[in-house]
C-alpha positions as CSV (number, residue, x, y, z in Angstrom):
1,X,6.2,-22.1,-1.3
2,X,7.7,-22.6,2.3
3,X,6.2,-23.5,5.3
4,X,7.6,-23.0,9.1
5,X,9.0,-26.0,11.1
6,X,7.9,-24.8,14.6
7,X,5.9,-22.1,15.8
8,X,6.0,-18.0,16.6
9,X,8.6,-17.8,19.1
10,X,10.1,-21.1,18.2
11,X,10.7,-21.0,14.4
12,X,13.2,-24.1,14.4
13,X,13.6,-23.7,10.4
14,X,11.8,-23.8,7.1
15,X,11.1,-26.9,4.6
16,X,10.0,-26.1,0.5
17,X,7.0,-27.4,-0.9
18,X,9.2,-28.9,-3.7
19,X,11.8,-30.3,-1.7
20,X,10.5,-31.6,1.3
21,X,13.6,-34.0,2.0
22,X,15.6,-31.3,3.2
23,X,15.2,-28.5,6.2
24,X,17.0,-25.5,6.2
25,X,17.8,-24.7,9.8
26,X,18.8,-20.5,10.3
27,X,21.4,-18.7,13.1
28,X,19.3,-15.9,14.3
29,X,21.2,-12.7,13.9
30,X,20.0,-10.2,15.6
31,X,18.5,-7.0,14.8
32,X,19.3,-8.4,10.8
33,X,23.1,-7.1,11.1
34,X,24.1,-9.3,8.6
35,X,23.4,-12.8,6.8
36,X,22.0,-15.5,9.3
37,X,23.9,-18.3,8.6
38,X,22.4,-21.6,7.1
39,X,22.3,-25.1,7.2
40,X,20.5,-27.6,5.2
41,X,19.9,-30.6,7.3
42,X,17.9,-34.1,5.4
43,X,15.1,-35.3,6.4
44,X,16.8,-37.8,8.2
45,X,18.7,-35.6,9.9
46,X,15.4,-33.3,10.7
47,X,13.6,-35.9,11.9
48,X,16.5,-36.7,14.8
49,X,16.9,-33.5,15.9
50,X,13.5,-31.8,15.8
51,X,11.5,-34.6,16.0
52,X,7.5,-34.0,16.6
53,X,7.8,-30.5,14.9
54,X,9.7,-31.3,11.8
55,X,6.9,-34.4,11.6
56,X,4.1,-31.6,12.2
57,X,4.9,-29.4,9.7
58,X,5.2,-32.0,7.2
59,X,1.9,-33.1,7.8
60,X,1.2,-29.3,7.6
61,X,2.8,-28.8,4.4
62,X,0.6,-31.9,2.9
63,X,-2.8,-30.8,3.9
64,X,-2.0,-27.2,2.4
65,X,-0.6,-28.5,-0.9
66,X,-3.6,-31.0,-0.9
67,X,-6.2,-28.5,0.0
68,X,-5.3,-25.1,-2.4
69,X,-4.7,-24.8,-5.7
70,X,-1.0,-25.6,-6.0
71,X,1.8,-23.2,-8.2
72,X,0.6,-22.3,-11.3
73,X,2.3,-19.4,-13.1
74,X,-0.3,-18.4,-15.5
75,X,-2.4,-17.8,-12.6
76,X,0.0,-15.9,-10.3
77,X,0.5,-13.8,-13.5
78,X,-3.4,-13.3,-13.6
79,X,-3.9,-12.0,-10.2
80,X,-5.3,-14.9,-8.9
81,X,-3.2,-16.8,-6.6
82,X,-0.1,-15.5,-4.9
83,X,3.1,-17.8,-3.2
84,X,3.3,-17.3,0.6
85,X,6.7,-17.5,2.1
86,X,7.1,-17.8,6.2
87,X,10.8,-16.4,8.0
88,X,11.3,-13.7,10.0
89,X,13.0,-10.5,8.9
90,X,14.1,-9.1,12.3
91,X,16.4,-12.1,12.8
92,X,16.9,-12.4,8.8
93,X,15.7,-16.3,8.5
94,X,14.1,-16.9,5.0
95,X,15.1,-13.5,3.9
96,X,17.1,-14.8,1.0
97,X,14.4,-17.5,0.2
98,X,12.0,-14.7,-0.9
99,X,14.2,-12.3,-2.6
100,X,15.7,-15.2,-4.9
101,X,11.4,-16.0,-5.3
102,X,11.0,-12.5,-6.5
103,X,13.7,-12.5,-9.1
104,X,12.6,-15.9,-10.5
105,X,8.8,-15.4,-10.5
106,X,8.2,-11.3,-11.2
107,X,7.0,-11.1,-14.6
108,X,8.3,-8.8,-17.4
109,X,7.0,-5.9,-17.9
110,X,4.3,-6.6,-20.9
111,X,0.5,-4.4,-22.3
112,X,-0.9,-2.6,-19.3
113,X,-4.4,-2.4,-19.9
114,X,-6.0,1.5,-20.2
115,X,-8.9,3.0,-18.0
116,X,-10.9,3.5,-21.6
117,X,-9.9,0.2,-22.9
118,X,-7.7,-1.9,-24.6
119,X,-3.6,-1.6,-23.5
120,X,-0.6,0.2,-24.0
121,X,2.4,-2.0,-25.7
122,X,5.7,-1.8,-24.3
123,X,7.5,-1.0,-27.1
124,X,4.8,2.5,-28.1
125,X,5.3,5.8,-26.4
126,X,6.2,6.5,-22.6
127,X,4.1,5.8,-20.2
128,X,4.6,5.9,-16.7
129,X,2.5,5.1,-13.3
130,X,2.9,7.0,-10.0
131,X,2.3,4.5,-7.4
132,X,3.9,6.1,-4.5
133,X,4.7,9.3,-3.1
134,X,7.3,9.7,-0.1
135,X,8.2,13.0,1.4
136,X,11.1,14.3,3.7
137,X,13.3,10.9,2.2
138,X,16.5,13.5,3.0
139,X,15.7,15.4,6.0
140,X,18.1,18.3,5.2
141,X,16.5,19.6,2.3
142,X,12.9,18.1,3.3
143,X,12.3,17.0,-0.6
144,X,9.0,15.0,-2.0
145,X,9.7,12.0,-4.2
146,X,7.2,10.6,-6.8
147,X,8.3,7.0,-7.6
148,X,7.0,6.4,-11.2
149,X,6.9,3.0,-12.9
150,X,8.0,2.7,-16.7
151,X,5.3,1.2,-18.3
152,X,5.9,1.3,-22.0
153,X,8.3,3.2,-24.4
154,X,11.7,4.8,-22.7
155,X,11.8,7.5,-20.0
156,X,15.2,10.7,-20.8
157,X,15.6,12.7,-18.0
158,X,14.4,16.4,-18.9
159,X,12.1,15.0,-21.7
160,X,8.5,16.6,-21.5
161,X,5.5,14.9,-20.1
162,X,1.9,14.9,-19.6
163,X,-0.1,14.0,-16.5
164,X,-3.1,12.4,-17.8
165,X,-5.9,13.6,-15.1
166,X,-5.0,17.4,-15.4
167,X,-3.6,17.5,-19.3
168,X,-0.6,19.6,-18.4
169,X,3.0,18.9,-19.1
170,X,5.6,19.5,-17.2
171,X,10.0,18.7,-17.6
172,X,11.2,15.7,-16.1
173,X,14.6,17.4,-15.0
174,X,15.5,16.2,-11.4
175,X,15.0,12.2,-12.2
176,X,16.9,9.6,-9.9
177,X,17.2,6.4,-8.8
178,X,16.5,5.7,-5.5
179,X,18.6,2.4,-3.1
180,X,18.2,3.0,0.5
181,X,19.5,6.4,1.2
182,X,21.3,6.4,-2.2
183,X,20.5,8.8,-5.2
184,X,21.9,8.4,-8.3
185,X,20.7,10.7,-11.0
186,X,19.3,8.4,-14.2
187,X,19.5,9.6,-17.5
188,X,17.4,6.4,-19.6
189,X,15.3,3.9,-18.1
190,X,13.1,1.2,-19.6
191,X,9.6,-0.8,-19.3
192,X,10.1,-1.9,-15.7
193,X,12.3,0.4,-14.5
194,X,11.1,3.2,-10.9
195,X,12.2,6.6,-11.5
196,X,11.7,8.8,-8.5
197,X,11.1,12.4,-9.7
198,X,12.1,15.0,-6.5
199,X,9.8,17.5,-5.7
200,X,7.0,17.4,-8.2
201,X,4.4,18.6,-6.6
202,X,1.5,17.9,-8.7
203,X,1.7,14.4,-8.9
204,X,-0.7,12.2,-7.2
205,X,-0.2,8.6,-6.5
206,X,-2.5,6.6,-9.1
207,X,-1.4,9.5,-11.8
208,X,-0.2,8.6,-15.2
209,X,2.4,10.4,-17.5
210,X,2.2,10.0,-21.0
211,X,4.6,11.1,-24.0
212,X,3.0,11.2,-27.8
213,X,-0.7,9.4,-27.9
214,X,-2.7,10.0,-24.6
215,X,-2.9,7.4,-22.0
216,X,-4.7,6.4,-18.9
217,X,-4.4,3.9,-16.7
218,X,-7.4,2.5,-14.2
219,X,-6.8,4.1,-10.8
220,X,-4.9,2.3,-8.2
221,X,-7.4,0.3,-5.8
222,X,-7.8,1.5,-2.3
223,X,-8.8,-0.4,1.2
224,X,-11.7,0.7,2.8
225,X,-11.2,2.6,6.4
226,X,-12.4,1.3,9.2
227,X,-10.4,3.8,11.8
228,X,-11.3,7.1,12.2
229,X,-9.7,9.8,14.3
230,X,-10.4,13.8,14.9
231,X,-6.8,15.4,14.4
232,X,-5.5,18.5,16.3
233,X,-2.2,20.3,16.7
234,X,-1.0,20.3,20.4
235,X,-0.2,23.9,19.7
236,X,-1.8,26.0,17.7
237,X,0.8,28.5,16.7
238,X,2.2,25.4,14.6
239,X,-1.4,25.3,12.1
240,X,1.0,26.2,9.4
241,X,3.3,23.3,9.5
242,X,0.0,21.3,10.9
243,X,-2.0,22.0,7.9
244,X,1.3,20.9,5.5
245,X,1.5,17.7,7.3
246,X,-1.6,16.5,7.0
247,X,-2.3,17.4,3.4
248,X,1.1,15.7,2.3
249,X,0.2,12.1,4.5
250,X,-2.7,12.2,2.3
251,X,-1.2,12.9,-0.6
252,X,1.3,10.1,0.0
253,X,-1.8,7.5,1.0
254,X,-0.4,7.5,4.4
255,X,-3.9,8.3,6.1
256,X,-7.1,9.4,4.0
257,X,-8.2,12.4,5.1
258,X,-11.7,13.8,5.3
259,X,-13.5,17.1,6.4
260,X,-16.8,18.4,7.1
261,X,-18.7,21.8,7.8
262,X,-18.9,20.6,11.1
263,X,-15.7,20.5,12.4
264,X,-13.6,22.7,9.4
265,X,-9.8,22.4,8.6
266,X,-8.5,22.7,11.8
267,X,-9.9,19.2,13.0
268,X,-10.0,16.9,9.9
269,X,-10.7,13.4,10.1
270,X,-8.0,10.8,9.7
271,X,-9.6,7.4,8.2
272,X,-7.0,4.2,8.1
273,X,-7.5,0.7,7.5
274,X,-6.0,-0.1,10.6
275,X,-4.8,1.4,13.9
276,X,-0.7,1.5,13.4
277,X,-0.9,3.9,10.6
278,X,-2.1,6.5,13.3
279,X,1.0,6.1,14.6
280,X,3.0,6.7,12.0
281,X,0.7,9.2,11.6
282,X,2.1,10.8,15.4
283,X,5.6,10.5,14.9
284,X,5.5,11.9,11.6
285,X,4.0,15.1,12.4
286,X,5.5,15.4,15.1
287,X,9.6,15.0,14.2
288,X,9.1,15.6,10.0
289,X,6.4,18.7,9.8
290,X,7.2,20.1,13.7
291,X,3.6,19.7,14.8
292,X,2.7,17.6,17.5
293,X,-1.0,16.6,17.0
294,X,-3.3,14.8,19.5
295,X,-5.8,12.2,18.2
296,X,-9.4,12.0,19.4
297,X,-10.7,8.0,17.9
298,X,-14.6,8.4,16.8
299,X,-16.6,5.3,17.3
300,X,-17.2,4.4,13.5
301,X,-15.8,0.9,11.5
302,X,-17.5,1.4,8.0
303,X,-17.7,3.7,5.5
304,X,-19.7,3.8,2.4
305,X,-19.4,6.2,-0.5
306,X,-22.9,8.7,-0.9
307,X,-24.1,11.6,-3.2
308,X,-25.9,15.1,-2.0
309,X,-29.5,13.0,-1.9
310,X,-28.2,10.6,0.4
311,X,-26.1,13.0,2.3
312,X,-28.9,15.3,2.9
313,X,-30.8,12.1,3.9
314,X,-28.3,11.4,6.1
315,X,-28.2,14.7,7.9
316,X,-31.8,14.9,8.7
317,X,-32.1,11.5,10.2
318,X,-29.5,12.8,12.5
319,X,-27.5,9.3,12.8
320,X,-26.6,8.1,16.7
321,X,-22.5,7.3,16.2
322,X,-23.1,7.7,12.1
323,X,-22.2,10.8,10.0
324,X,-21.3,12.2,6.1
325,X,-18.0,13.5,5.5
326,X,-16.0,14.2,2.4
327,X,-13.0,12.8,1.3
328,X,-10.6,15.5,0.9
329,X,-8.5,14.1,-2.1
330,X,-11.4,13.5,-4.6
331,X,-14.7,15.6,-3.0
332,X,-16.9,12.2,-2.7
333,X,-19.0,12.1,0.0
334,X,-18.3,9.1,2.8
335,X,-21.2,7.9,5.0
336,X,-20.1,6.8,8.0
337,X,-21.4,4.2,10.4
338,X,-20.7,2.5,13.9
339,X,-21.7,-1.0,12.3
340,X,-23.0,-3.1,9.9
341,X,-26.4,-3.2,12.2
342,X,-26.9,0.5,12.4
343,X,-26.0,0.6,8.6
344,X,-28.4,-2.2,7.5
345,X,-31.0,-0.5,9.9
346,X,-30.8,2.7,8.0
347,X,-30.6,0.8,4.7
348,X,-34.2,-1.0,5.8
349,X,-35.8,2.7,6.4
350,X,-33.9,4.3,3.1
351,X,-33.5,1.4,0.4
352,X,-33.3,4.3,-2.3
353,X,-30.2,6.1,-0.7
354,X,-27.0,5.0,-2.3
355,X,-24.2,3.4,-0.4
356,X,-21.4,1.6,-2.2
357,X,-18.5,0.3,-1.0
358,X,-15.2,1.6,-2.0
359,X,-13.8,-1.2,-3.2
360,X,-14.7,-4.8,-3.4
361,X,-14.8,-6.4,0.8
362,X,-15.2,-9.4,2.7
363,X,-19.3,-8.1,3.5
């Protein structure tokens, strides 16, 4: 949908794929204080004073739109192709570009298909989606919010609801809406509309809420880990706040946690698709929950889901860099390797042990 005149750490400006006779040329403004001022320069003009890159990414911009697939909404609406946009948000250059993309292109909210089948209509009873779970949002009362996602029917704050994986209800009193650090407490929302729900405790992101005729939707899909990391407080009179902490990063998806006989509670394993979410990981702990935890890495990049059989398989081939552990949010089993060539070797000697992928990757 956009493509970059110039490169990372010289973004001159940014041309359309539908209007490629004009470039819009950005102020930097540091730090995103406010607005970056723009100018929309023609071709002509681009071609003067940026010369060979304004020519370069034109010829760019052709062999892209000549090579993929080109905009097609029915598609995009499918799940099959997706617009990329380039700019850079520190300096606020194409911010504006992508928000007006979102608000022309997001769909309406329509029939959400359900895990047993068929869909849910807009218009039938409430349904809702949580699909994220953020804790300690207001530092003085150290709250947990569960964002929910109107999916069909109309949502009335204190109205009672039923979470679809456990079958018990519960009142939908403290309802806001969340901008920035703003809450404002909602009283009706509609298909399409986020309600964050403070401090209900026994939601889990992927969870559905239903009013009238039960409804599930299919679980949320989940990356793979390829990180793994022994966790340990720095002190141990802080296990309390330690133990907390980890269990609500999990909840929230932050990290997926995992535990084995082996090492027990106090050193759970932190598994993340890649290395910055340990950090977040660190500072959270250690300035939200008060519990400063060191990190020991483990040498492992794949993980593959197992039952008992294979487990116990596992176990007595006593694995070099390779072990089971279980995820803590769900009990199922994760077999652990070092690489695809220690896994496929194990594989060769054990065809009959299962090892699936948790989702669909790359391998």
């Amino acid at each position: 949908m956009v493509w970059p005149v110039g490169a990372a750490g010289n973004l001159r400006g940014l041309v359309e794929a539908g209007n490629t006779e004009q470039m819009r040329r950005f102020t930097r403004v540091p730090g995103g204080t406010h607005k970056a001022v723009e100018e929309k320069l023609t071709a002509e003009q681009a071609a003067a004073e940026e010369g060979p890159l304004w020519e370069t990414a034109l010829e760019e911009l052709e062999l892209v739109l000549s090579s993929g697939p080109g905009w097609n909404a029915e598609e995009f609406r499918a799940g099959n192709i997706t617009p990329v946009f380039f700019g850079a948000a520190l300096t606020n250059i194409g911010v504006g570009l992508l928000l007006d993309a979102v608000v022309e292109l997001a769909p309406e909210p329509g029939p959400r298909p359900l895990a047993a089948g068929g869909t849910r209509p807009v218009e039938s009873d409430f349904t809702g989606l949580v699909f994220k779970i953020q804790a300690n949002m207001d530092p003085a009362h150290r709250d947990r919010i569960a964002f929910v996602r109107v999916c069909s029917g109309v949502f009335e704050r204190g109205m009672n609801v039923t979470r679809a994986a456990s079958g018990r209800s519960f009142a939908t009193k403290y309802a806001h809406t969340v901008f920035g650090a703003e809450r404002t407490v909602v009283d009706v929302s509609y298909p399409g509309d986020v309600v964050g729900l403070i401090n209900a405790t026994a939601l889990r992101v992927g969870d559905t809420l239903f009013a009238g005729k039960k409804a599930e939707f299919p679980p949320l899909p989940a990356f793979a880990p390829e990180h793994f990391a022994v966790a340990r407080p720095k002190d141990i009179s802080r296990s309390k706040q330690f133990r907390k902490g980890i269990s609500q990063l999990d909840e929230e998806g932050v990290v997926q946690v995992l535990v084995s006989d082996r090492r027990g509670d106090q050193a759970p394993v932190l598994a993340a698709v890649g290395p910055m979410q340990f950090d977040v990981v660190l500072h959270r702990m250690e300035h939200e929950f008060s519990s400063a935890i060191t990190l020991d890495y483990l040498p492992y990049n794949i993980a593959r889901v197992t039952d008992p059989e294979g487990a116990a398989t596992l176990n007595r081939q006593r694995l070099v860099n390779g072990e089971v552990l279980t995820r803590r949010s769900d009990d199922v089993l994760l077999a652990l390797f070092a690489d695809k060539w220690q896994m496929n070797g194990f594989v060769r000697s054990h065809p009959d042990v299962k090892l699936d992928t948790l989702i669909a990757t790359a391998d």
